[in-house]
C-alpha positions, -999 to +999 in steps of 0.1 A: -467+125+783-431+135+791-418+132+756-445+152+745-432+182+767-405+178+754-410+174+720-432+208+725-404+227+742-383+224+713-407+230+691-411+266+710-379+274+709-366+264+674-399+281+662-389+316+684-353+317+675-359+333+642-326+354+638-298+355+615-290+316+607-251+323+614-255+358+632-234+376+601-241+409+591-216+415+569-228+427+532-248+446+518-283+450+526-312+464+503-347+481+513-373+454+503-400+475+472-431+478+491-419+472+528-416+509+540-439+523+565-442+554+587-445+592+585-419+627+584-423+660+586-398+686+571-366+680+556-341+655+562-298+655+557-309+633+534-326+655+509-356+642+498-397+659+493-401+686+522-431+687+542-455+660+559-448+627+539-456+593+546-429+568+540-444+546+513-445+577+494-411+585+502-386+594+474-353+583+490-341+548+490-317+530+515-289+506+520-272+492+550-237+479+543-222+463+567-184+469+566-170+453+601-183+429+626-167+417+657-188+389+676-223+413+683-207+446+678-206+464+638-197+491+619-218+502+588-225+528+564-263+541+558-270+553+526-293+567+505-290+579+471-282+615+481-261+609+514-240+580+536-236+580+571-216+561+592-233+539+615-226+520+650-249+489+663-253+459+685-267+422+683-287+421+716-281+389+737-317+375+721-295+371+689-321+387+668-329+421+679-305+452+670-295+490+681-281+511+660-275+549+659-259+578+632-250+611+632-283+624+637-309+594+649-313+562+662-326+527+651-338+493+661-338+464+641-356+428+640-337+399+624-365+376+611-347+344+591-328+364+561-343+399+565-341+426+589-372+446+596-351+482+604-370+510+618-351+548+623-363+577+647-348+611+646-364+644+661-351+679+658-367+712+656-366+710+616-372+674+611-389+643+625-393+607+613-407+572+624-403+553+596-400+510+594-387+493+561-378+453+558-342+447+540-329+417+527-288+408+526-274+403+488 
């Protein structure tokens, strides 16, 4: 009975630790086709359709690249095809959850295996997203 405790404990825990195998972000990452979801309204720095849009319909599409890593803490550049931004984030202590934040907005971020699930927030009096998209490293 013991070893089956065990055996389930582990179990649990390899089966929740579904981050980044070796917790590098460095490279380039690229929006997965079909992933995005969410809604805007107006206009971003980004260019783009103006107006209420939902973000499958979106015409803009993103890259994170990674440039510089130290242990948790990056540096990266946001990027659509219009626009780059630089870009500041955090590996939370669970080893699969991330902050990030631009210029203008902020983001969190889910590693799940080799893909990040990245979603972005930004409200001003001219524009406002929610908007999730999955992304997969090069």
């Amino acid at each position: 009975m013991n070893n089956i405790g065990v055996t389930l404990t582990v179990g649990l825990l390899m089966v929740s630790n579904t981050g980044l195998a070796d917790g590098n972000l460095v490279g380039k990452w690229v929006e997965i086709e079909g992933s995005r979801h969410g809604a805007k309204a107006g206009i971003s720095s980004h260019g783009g359709q103006d107006g209420d849009r939902y973000a499958a319909n979106a015409d803009l599409s993103f890259t994170l690249t990674v440039e510089q890593q130290d242990n948790r803490s990056f540096h990266a550049r946001w990027c659509s095809q219009h626009k780059c931004e630089d870009v500041v984030g955090v590996i939370r202590g669970d080893g699969k959850t991330l902050l990030m934040s631009d210029e203008n907005g902020v983001y969190t971020g889910t590693l799940m295996d080799n893909k990040l699930e990245l979603c972005y927030t930004e409200a001003s009096p001219t524009f406002r997203v929610a908007a999730c998209r999955e992304m997969a490293k090069e």
